[in-house]
C-alpha atoms as one frame of an Amber mdcrd trajectory, in Angstrom:
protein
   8.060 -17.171-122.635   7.392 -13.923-120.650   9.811 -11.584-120.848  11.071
  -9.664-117.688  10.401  -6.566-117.069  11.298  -3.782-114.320   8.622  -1.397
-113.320   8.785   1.653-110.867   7.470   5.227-110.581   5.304   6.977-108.379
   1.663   6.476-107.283  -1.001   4.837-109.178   0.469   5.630-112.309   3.442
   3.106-111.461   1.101   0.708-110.100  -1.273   0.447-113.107   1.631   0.425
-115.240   3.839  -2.734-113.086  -0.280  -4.422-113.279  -0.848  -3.897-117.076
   2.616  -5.629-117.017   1.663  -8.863-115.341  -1.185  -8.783-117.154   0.265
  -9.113-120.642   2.162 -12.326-118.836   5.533 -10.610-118.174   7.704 -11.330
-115.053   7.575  -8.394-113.365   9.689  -7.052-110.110   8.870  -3.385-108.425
  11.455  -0.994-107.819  11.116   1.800-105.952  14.570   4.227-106.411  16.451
   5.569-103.619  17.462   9.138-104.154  18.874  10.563-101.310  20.139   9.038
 -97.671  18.571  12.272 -95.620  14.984  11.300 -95.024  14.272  15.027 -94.095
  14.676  15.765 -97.813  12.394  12.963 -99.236  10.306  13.028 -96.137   6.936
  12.086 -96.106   4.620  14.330 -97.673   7.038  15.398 -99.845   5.847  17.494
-102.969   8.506  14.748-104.986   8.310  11.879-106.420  10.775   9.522-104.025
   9.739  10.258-100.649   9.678   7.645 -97.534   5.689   7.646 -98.210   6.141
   6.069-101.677   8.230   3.731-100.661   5.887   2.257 -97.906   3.216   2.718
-100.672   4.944   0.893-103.177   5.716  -2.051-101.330   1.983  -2.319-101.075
   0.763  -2.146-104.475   3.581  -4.893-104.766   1.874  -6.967-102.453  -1.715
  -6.970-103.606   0.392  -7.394-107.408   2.167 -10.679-106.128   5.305  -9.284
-106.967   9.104  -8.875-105.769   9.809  -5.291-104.490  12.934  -4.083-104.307
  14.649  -0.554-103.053  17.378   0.178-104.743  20.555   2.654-103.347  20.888
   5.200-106.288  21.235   8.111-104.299  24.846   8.887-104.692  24.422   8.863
-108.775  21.483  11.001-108.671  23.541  13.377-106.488  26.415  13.363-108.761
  24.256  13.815-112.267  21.223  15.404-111.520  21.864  17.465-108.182  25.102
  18.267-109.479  24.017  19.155-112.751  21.508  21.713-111.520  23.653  23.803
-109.092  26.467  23.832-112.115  24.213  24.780-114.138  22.097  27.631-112.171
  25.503  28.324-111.236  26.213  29.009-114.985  23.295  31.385-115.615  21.349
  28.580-117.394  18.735  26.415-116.691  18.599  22.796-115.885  15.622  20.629
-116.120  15.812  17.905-113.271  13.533  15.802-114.336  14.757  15.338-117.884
  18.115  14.694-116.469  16.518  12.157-113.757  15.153  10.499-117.223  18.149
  10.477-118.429  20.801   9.761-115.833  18.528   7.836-113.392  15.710   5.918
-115.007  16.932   4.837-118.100  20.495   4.451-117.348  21.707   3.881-113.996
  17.994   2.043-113.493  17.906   0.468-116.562  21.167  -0.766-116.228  21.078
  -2.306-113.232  17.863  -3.945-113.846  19.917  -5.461-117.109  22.530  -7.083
-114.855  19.988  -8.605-112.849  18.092 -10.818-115.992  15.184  -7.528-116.634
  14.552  -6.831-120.025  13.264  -3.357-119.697  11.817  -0.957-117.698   8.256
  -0.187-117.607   7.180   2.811-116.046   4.155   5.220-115.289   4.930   7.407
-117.510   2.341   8.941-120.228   4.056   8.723-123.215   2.967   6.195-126.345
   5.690   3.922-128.007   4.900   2.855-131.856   6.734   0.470-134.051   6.672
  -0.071-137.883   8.682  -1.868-140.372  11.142  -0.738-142.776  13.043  -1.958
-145.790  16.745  -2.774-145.181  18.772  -5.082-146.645  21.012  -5.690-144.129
  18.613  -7.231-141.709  17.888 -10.636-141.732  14.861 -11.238-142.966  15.464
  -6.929-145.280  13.283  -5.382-142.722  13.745  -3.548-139.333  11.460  -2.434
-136.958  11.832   1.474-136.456  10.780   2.357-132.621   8.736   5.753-132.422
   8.315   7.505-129.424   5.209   9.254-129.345   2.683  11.904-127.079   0.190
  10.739-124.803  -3.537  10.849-126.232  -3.449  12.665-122.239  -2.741  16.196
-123.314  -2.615  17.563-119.910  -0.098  14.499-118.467   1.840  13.953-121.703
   5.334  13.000-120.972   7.391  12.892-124.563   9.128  16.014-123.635  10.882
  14.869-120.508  11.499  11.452-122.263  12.617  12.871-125.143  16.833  12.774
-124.097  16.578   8.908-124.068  17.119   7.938-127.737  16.886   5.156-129.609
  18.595   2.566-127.757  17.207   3.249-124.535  13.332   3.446-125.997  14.336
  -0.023-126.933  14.211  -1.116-123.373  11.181   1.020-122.394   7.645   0.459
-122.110   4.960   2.619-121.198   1.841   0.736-120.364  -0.318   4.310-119.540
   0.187   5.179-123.074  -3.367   4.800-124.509  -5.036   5.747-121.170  -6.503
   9.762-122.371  -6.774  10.813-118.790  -5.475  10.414-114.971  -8.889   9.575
-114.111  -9.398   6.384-115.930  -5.794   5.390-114.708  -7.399   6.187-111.327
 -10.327   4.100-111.896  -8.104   1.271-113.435  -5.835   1.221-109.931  -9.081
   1.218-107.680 -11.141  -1.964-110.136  -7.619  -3.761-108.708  -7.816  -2.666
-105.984  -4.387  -0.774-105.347  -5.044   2.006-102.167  -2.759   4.355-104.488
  -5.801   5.069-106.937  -6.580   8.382-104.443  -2.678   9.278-104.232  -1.847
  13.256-105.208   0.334  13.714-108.002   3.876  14.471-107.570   4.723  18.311
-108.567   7.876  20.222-108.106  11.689  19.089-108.083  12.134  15.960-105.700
  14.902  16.800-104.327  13.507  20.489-103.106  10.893  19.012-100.217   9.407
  21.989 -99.753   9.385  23.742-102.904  11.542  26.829-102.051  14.017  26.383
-105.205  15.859  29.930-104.858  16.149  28.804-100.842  17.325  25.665-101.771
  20.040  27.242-104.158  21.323  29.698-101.563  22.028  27.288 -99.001  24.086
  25.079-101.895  25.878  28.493-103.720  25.790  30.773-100.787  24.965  34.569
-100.707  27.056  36.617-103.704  25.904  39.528-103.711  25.893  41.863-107.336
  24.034  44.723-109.034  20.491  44.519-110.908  20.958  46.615-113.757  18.488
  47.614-117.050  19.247  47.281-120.674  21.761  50.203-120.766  23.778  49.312
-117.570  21.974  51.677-115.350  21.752  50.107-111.630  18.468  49.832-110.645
  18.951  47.335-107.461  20.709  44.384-105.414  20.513  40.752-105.179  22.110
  38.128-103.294  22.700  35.688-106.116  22.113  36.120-109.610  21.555  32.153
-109.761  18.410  32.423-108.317  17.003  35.094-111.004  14.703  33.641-114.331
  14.225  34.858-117.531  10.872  36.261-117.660  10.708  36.423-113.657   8.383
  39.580-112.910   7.786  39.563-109.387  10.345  39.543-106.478  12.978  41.505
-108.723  14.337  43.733-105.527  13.998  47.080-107.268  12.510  49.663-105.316
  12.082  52.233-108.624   9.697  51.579-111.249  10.499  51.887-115.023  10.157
  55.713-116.516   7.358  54.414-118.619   5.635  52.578-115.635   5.557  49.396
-117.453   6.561  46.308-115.590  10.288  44.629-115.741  11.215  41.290-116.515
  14.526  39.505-115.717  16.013  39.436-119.623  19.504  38.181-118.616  21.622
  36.609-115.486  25.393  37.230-116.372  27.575  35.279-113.949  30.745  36.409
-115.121  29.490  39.663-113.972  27.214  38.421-111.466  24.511  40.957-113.060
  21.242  40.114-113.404  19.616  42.288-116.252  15.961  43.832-116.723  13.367
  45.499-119.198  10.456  45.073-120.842   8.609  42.125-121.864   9.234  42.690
-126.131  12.866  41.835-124.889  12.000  38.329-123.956  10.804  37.236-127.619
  13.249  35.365-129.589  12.547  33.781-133.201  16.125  31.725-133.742  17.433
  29.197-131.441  20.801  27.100-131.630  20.811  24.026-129.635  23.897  21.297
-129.336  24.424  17.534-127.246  21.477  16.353-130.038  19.740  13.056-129.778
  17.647  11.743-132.530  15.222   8.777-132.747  15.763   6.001-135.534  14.620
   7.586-139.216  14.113  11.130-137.409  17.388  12.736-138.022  17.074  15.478
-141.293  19.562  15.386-143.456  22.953  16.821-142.119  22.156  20.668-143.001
  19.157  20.454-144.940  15.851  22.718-143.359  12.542  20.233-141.713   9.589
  21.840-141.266   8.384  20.688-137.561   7.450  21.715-134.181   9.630  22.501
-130.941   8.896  22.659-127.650  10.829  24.244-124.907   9.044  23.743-121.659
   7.885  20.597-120.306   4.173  21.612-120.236   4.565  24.211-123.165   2.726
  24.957-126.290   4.478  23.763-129.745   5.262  26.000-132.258   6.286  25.734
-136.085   9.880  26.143-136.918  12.538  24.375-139.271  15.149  22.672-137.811
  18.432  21.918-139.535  21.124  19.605-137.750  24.701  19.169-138.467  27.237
  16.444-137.679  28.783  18.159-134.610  25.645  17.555-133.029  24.334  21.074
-133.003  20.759  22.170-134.346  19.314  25.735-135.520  15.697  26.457-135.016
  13.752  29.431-136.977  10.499  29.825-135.584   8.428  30.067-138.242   5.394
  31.206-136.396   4.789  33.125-133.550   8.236  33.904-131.479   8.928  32.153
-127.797   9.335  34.599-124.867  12.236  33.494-122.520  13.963  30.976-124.021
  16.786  30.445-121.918  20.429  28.373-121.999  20.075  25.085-120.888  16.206
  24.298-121.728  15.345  21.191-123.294  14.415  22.018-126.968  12.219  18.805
-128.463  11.282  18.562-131.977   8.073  16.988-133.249   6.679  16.023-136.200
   2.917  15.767-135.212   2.803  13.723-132.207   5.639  11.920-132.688   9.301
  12.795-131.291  11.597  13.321-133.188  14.839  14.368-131.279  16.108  16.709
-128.141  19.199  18.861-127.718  19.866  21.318-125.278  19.428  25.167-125.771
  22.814  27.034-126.471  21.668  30.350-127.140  18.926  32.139-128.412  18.898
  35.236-130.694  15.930  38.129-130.351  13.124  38.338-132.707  12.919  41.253
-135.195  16.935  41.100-135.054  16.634  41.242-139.073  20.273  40.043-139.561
  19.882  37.149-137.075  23.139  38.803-135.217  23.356  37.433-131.558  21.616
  39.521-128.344  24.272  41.900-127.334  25.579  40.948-124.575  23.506  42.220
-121.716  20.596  40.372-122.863  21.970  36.687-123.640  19.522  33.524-122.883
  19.477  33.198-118.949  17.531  30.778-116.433  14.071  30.081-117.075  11.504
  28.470-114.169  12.949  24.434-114.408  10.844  22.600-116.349
């Protein structure tokens, strides 16, 4: 019998996805989330994902579907995971990644589980990500195999999701599907919505945090934290400068640093630390930024992906949403903590609180979240001193 499923996401991605759905002969209902009560903040033309406009808009792909729609209130848990969980942690001198939180608090929890209490299977969404399956020997299963779940990149380079999915683990991929996943590019999925005539097929893709309307992040953090003022200082401790809130300072950040000198060597200065004990926010030069070793914790692994407790897998990590891989070995202990060495070229600006995905190929592999992060050419693999610890990197 057709199994239900529970489809919702923004724009003709989620409607191609909820139609592929119905096509393969599943029950399907639309959902389109709820995120926040003030309607100034997901107002229309919103650069998010949940504004009033995608509401109206998903009630009509519904329609020409033949589907139930449904809004559903999940404003108050998104405010209390992921809006919460951003300010604490800018707050913190690290730096959050919304939408991998959103994935992980919103979507395929508080979503998912809701649409399990109501009779849904799963949750299909827009989302370009591939999901593979293959079967293993194990005695213990009735018939001494089990089918291992893989979660795997898009063939869509550009739109590739994994990373932002990659915090779900194993039980929730269970109860995903990704219908976009063998679609190699936004314009076929375009195409797809306007054959079936959905009027999203033209819609602009989301960009930006959904929950910043119009884009101004460090605005949007002052009016939460407030002004707290503190000194911008180099390397050595030597004031250079003012700000009015370390939180809204990122590693790597060039421009808009608030110092009126320039460097004895003319070179340019990069934010290298935010220290909110201190409320400092520290700069230099760009060799400062590189880092080879990086310690992760709060680890999630995919069935059959987790090395052996200790023991060194070559693979690839990825720290930024839309960012390159590079080679490393991982090792992961029992404590839930993982140490990267980069085995290739270092990362500039790796920062506390980044996502840190491991891949073997195209397939994911697991996710924690970035402790600290320890300077290349440091032979000894001692820790930055202290004025240059990992600090808040540009979300996502």
């Amino acid at each position: 019998p057709p199994t239900p499923r529970a489809a919702g996401a923004r724009g003709a991605d989620a409607a191609v996805a909820a139609a592929l759905a119905v096509e393969a002969g599943h029950e399907v209902g639309g959902v389109h989330m709820a995120l926040s009560r003030d309607r100034d903040q997901f107002r229309t033309g919103s650069r998010g994902c949940c504004s009033i406009e995608d509401a109206g808009d998903a009630r009509r792909a519904a329609d020409v579907l033949g589907i139930p729609y449904y809004v559903w209130d999940l404003s108050e848990r998104f405010e209390d995971t992921v809006v919460a969980d951003f300010l604490a942690e800018y707050e913190a001198g690290r730096t959050p990644n919304p939408c991998v939180r959103c994935n992980e608090h919103i979507k395929f929890e508080a979503l998912l589980d809701k649409a399990t209490a109501l009779g849904f299977d799963a949750v299909a969404t827009g989302h370009y990500a591939r999901v593979e399956t293959r079967e293993v020997p194990d005695a213990s299963a009735p018939d001494g195999v089990r089918t291992v779940r893989e979660l795997h990149r898009s063939p869509n380079a550009a739109k590739d999701q994994s990373y932002v999915l990659a915090v779900m683990g194993p039980e929730r991929l269970a109860r995903a599907v990704f219908p976009l996943g063998g679609f190699a590019s936004k314009d076929e999925v375009r195409a797809e919505a306007a054959r079936r005539g959905l009027s999203v097929s033209a819609k602009p893709d989301s960009y930006d945090i959904c929950f910043v309307a119009d884009g101004d992040t460090q605005g949007f953090l002052r009016a939460r934290l407030g002004a707290r003022p503190g000194e911008i200082v180099d390397a050595e401790g030597t004031v250079l400068g003012e700000h009015e809130g370390a939180y809204a300072y990122t590693v790597g950040q060039r421009k808009g640093l608030g110092i009126d000198r320039p460097a004895p060597d003319g070179r340019p200065r990069y934010v290298l630390d935010v220290q909110p004990a201190s409320n400092r926010v520290v700069v230099g030069p760009a060799e400062l930024l590189s880092v080879d070793r990086i310690e992760a914790g709060s680890a999630v692994w995919f069935d059959d992906a987790r090395p052996p407790a200790g023991e060194a897998a070559d693979v690839e990590v990825q720290v930024r949403a839309h960012g390159a891989p590079v080679p490393a070995r991982v090792r992961a202990f029992p404590d839930g903590s993982i140490e990267v060495e980069l085995t290739g070229t270092p990362l500039r600006g790796v920062a506390a609180g980044q996502s840190l995905v491991v891949y073997a190929g195209t397939r994911v592999l697991g996710q924690g979240t970035v402790d600290r992060a320890y300077r290349a050419g440091r032979g000894s693999g001692a820790p930055r001193e202290p004025e240059a610890q990992p600090t808040p990197t540009a979300a996502g």
